[in-house]
N, C-alpha and C positions, 0 to 999 in steps of 0.2 A: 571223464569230466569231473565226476565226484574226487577221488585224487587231487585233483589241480586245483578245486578248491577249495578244498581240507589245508592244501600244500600254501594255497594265499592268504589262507585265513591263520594258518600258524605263524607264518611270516610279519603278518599284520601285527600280532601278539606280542611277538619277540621284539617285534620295531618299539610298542607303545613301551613294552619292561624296558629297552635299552634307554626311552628316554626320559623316563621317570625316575632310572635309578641315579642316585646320588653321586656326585667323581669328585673322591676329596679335589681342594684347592692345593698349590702346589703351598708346600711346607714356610718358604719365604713370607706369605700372606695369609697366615693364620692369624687370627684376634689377640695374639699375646706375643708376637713377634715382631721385625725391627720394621714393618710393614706391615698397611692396611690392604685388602684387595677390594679396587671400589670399580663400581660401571659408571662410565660416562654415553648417556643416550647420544647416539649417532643420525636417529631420524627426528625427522620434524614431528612428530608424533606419537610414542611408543606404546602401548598396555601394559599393566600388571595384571598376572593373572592370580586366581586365587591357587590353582593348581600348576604344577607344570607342562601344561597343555592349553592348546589355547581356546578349546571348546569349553573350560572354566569359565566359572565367573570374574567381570573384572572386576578388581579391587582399585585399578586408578590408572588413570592416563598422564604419561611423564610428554616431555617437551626438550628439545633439542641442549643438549650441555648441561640438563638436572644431572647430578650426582648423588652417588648410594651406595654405602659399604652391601660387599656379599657376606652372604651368610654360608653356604654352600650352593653346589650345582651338580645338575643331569646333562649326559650331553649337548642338549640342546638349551638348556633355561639354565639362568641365576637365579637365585633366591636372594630377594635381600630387603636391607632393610629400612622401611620410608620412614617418615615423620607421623607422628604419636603414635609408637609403638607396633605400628601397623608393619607386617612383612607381605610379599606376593614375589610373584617367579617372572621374570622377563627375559623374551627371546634373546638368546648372545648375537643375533644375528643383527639388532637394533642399538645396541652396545658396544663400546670400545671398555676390553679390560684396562685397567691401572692398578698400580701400585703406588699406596702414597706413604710415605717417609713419618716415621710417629718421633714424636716429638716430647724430651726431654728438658725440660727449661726451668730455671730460677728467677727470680726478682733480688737485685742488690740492693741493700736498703744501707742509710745508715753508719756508712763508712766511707773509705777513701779508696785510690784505684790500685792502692798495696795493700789493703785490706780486701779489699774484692777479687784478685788474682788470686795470693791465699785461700780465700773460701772459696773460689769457684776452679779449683783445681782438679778435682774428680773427673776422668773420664767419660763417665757416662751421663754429664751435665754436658749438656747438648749447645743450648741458648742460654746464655747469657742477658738478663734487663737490667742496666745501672738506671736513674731518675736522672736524665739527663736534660728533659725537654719540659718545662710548667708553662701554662698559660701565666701571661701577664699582663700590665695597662699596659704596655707600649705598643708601639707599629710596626712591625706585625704585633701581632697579642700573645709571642711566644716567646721565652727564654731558653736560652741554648747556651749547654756547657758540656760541650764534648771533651774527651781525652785520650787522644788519638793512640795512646799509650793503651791504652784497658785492649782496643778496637785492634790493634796490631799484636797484643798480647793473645785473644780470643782467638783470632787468626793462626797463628803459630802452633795453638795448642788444638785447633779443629774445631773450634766453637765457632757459633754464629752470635749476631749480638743484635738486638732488638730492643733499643734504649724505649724507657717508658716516658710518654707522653699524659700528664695527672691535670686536674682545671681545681685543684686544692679544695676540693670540694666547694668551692664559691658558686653557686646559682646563679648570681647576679651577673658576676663578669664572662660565667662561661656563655649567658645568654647574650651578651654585647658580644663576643664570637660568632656563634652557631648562630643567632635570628639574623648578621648580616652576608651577605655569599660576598662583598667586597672583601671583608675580614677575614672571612674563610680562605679566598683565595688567597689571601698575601701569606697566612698562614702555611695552609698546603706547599707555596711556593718557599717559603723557608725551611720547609720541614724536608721536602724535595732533596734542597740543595744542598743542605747539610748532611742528609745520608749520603749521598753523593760524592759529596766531600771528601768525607771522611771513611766513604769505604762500608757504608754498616748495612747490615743484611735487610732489617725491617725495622717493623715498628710496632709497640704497645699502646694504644691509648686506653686511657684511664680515668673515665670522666666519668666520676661518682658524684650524686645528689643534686641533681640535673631537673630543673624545672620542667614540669610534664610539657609545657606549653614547645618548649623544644625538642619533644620528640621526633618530631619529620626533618627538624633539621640535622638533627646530630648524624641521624642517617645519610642524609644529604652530604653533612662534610665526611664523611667516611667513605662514600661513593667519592667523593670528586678527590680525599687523597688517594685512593685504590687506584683510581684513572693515572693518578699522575704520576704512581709509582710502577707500576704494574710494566711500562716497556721497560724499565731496566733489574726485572726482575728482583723489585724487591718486596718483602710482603706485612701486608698490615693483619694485626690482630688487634681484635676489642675485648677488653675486659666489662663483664657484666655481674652483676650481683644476682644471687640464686634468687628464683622469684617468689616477693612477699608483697604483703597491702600497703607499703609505703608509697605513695605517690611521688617522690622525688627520688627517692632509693633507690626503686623498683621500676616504681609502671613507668617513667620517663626512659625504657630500654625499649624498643619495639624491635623485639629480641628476632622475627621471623626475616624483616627486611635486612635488619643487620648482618645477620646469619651469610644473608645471602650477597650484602654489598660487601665483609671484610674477607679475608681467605683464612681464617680463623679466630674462634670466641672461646675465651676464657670465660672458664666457669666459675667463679671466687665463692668457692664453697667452703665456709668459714664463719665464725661470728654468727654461729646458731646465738650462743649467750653472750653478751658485749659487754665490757666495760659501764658500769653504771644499773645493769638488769640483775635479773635475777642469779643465783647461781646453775652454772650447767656446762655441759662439752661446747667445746670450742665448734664441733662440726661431730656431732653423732651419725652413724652408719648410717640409720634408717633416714636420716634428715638429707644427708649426702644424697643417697640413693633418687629418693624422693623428687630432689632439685634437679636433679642429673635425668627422669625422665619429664621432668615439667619440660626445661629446656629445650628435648627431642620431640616435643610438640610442633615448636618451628623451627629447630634449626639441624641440619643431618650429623647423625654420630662421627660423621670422621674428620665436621670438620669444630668439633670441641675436645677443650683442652682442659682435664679437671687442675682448678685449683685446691692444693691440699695444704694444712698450716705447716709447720715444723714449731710451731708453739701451741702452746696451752696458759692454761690461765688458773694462779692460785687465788681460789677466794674464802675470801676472809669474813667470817658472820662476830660481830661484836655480840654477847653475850645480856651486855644490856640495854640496848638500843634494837638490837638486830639488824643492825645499819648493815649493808653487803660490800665490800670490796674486794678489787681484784688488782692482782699483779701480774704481767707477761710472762712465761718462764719457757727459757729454753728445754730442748730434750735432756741434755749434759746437766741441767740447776735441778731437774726434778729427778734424773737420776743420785746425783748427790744427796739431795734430802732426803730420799730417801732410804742410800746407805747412812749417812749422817743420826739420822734419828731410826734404825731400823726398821720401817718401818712397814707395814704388811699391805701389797696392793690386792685387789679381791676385783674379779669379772664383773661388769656390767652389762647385764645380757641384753638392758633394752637400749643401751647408746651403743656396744659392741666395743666396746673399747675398758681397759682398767683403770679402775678407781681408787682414790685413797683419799682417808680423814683420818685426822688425827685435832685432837684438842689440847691447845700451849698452856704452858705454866698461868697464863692470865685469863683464861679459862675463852680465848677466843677458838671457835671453829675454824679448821683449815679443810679446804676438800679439793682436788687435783683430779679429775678426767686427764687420764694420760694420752699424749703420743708417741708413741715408739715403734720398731718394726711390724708390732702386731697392728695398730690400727694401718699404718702405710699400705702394710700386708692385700689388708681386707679393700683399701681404697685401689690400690693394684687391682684385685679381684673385680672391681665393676669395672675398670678402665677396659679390662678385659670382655666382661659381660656384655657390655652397650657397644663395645667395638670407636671407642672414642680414639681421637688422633694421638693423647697422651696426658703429660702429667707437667702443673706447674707448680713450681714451690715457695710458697710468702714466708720465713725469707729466706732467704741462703746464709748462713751460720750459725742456727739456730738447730743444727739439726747435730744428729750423732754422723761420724764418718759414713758408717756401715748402713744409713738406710738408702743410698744413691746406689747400694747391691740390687736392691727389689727392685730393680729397672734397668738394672744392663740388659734386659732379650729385646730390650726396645732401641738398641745401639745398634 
């Protein structure tokens, strides 16, 4: 008798070690590969436990179609990871695995559709955004300038194309959109048809400096374009500004609802220091970082898309005024200048990126926060970290050939 249950009690044992112990994820769906590995809750109900057992504490109850990248797993549990930061282990048994497709994308800005085939020729530029679609006064309140040309070109070469939809920054006119649902609809219904039309995968909206007042709406028209794009498989993303105390910048984003009404958000993390401020990096590491988990507050890591510049910014201190300004400089202008004047770039440990100054014959200050491989590098690295869906780039031409290499494992 004693035997037998020595013999169930070691069996017990070896059950609990088999199911605590960790089983890499297959190699396809690791955090830096061409795939996320995410669970989709299968029951009406599910736990997260604190441990990989369920006699743990719970850490949170999920609900039927929430989604969440893994982190790893025991035979029986995933590990993965919820919103603010928070992880916990959930039965596979209340789960369906996925795999979701990470995502390489640029914004065309700026040029014409033989100018944008040129620079958007790299293989491992995935999506394609030309500005195709602006709010306008008219009926609908959209302007539409397709080029069936760009959309058949993307095509051919294995690109998706996801034209951006911008409200010009206008408050006033985006809010005669968004506060009416008649206007919305006629919109949606254009915007529908035009993808449609012409063939185009998704969609970018881009509606920066947005009166707080239409917050519930903007979400609203984001739901009802999703709806109406969604049976013919095509998909929407919203671009959002990293979060600060601007009240029309920022807080008119209700970053949790949107999360969840578009099928991805861009992160536009950028414009730490702007035009007309003080001098500084265009997107310092620690500031990037920072934004990136404000964001996973409300919205899940797989389904953001960081925004990275491919510029920087030369600023310029007058000598005697101290007035500050600043010029856009591409990767290629500041490399130049910097062979041009030889001139010595030096590590900035607290943005994480290199720096250079130099003082001109008229005794004005120059100082350059660089982007190059090394900072991409390091923005790579958290894409990696946080397990986000991938990387979008403001803008495409602006970059050196060679930094579209730091993201071919995501092709």
């Amino acid at each position: 008798m004693k035997r037998r249950i020595h013999f169930l009690l070691l069996a017990l044992l070896v059950a609990l070690l088999v199911s605590s112990t960790a089983v890499p994820l297959p190699a396809e769906a690791s955090n830096s590969g061409s795939t996320l590995a995410i669970v989709s809750v299968k029951s009406v109900k599910a736990y997260v436990y604190a441990e990989a057992r369920y006699t743990s504490k719970k850490v949170s109850t999920l609900t039927k179609g929430e989604e969440y990248p893994i982190i790893t797993s025991t035979k029986y549990y995933y590990k993965i990871q919820l919103l603010g930061g928070k992880q916990g282990w959930i039965k596979k048994s209340q789960v369906l695995y996925k795999k979701a497709e990470r995502i390489v994308m640029g914004w065309n800005y700026g040029g014409n559709t033989d100018l944008y085939m040129k620079q958007s020729a790299s293989p491992t530029l995935e999506i394609v955004s030309p500005r195709w679609f602006s709010l306008s006064t008219g009926d609908p309140m959209v302007a539409i300038s397709v080029d069936p040309r760009y959309v058949q070109w993307a095509h051919d070469n294995g690109k998706k194309v996801w034209p951006l939809f911008g409200n010009r920054f206008d408050p006033v006119l985006t809010d005669s959109l968004l506060s009416s649902p008649d206007q919305r609809s006629k919109v949606v219904t254009a915007l529908k048809n035009a993808l449609i039309q012409h063939g185009i995968d998704g969609i970018n909206i881009d509606f920066e400096n947005m009166d707080i007042k239409n917050k519930a709406d903007f979400v609203a028209f984001i739901r009802e374009l999703r709806a109406a794009l969604k049976p013919s498989g095509r998909i929407v993303s919203v671009s959002v500004t990293r979060t600060n105390p601007d009240p029309f910048w920022s807080g008119s984003y209700d970053r949790r609802q949107l999360g969840k009404a578009a099928d991805y958000m861009m992160l536009m993390a950028y414009d730490e220091h702007w035009d007309g401020g003080p001098a500084g990096s265009v997107a310092s590491l620690p500031w990037t970082e920072e934004g990136i988990k404000l964001l996973m507050n409300d919205v899940p890591s797989h389904k953001i898309v960081l925004g990275v510049p491919f510029y920087t910014r030369e600023w310029v201190t007058d000598p005697s005024t101290g007035k500050v300004t600043s010029t856009d400089r591409s990767m290629p202008e500041v490399e130049k200048l910097i062979a041009d004047k030889t001139l010595n770039k030096v590590w900035d440990t607290k943005a994480k990126q290199y720096y250079l100054e130099f003082v001109a014959e008229n005794g004005e200050k120059h100082q350059i926060w660089i982007e190059d491989e090394k900072s991409m590098t390091l923005r790579r690295d958290l894409i990696n970290k946080y397990r986000l869906i991938g990387v979008a780039a403001w803008h495409i031409g602006l970059e050196k050939p060679a930094i579209w290499n730091l993201f071919q494992a995501y092709r």
